[in-house]
C-alpha positions as CSV (number, residue, x, y, z in Angstrom):
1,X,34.8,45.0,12.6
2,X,34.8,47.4,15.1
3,X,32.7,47.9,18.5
4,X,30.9,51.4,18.4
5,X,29.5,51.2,21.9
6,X,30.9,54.6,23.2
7,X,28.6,54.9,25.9
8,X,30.5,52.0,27.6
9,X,34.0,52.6,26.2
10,X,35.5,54.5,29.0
11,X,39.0,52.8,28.6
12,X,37.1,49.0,29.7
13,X,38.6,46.2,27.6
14,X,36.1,44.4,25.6
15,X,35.8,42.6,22.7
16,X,34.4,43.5,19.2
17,X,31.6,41.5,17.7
18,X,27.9,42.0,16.1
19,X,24.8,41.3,16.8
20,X,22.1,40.3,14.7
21,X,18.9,40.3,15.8
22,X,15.1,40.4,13.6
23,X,16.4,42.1,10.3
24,X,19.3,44.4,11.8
25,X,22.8,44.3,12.8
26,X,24.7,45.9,15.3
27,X,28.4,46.6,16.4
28,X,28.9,45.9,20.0
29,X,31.4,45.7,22.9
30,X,31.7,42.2,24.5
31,X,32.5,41.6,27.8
32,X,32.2,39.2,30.8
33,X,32.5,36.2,28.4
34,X,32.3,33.0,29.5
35,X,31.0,29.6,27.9
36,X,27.4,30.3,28.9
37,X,26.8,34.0,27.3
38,X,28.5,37.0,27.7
39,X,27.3,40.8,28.1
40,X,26.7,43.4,24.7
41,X,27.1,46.9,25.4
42,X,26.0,49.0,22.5
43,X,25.3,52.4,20.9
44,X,22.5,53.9,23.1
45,X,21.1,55.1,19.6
46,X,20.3,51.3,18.9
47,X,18.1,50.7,22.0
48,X,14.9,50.1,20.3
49,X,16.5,47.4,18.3
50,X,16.9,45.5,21.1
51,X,13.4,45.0,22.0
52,X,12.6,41.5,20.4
53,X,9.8,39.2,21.2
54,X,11.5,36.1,21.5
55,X,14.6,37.4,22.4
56,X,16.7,35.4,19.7
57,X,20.2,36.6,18.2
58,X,23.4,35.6,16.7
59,X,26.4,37.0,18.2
60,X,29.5,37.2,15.9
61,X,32.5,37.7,18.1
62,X,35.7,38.8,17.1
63,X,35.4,37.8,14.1
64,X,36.1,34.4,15.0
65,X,33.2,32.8,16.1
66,X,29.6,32.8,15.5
67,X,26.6,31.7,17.9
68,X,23.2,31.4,18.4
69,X,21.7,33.2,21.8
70,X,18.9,34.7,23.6
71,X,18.6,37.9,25.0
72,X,18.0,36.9,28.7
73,X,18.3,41.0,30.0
74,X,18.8,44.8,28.4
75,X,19.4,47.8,31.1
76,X,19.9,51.2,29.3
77,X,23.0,50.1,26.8
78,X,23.4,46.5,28.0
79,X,22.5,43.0,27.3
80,X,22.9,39.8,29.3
81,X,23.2,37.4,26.4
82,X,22.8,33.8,27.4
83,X,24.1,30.9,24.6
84,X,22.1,28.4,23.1
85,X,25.2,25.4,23.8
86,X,27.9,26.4,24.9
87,X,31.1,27.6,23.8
88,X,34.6,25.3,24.8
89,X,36.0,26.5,27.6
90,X,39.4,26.1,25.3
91,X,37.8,29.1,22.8
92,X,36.6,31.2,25.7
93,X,40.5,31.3,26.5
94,X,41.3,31.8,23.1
95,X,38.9,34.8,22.7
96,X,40.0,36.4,26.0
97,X,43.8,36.7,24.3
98,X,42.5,38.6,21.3
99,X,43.9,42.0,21.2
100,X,41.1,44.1,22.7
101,X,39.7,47.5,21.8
């Protein structure tokens, strides 16, 4: 899997993951994730996918983990992602030592 946010890969470490939100997918760049949510940057091309009445999603990250969220926030080619649970402090770690893109 591989994050195709180019608008916000200028060299920034982030994390690769998915998004699935309605009926679509998309690749996105993780960052600022902590056990509570975590921010999406993706392809500017993808915007209008992002506009969702309820604002629910499942955020595959890494590969390793999947979970359920709410889209709390989009600015141009971000969105604030907030977790429905949250994830164990011990897998945020975890996640934070994957090799980054």
């Amino acid at each position: 899997m591989r994050a195709t946010a180019t608008d916000y890969q200028a060299g920034k470490p982030s994390l690769a993951g998915q998004c699935a939100i309605a009926d679509r997918r998309f690749s996105v760049a993780i960052t600022q994730l902590t056990s509570q949510g975590c921010e999406a940057h993706f392809d500017a091309a993808d915007q209008d996918g992002w506009n969702c009445e309820d604002g629910f999603c499942q955020l595959t990250i890494s590969d390793q983990l999947t979970i359920n969220g709410r889209i709390t926030a989009v600015s141009g080619n971000r969105a604030q992602i907030g977790f429905f649970g949250h994830i164990h402090p011990v897998a945020v770690d975890k996640l934070r030592r994957v090799p980054r893109i």
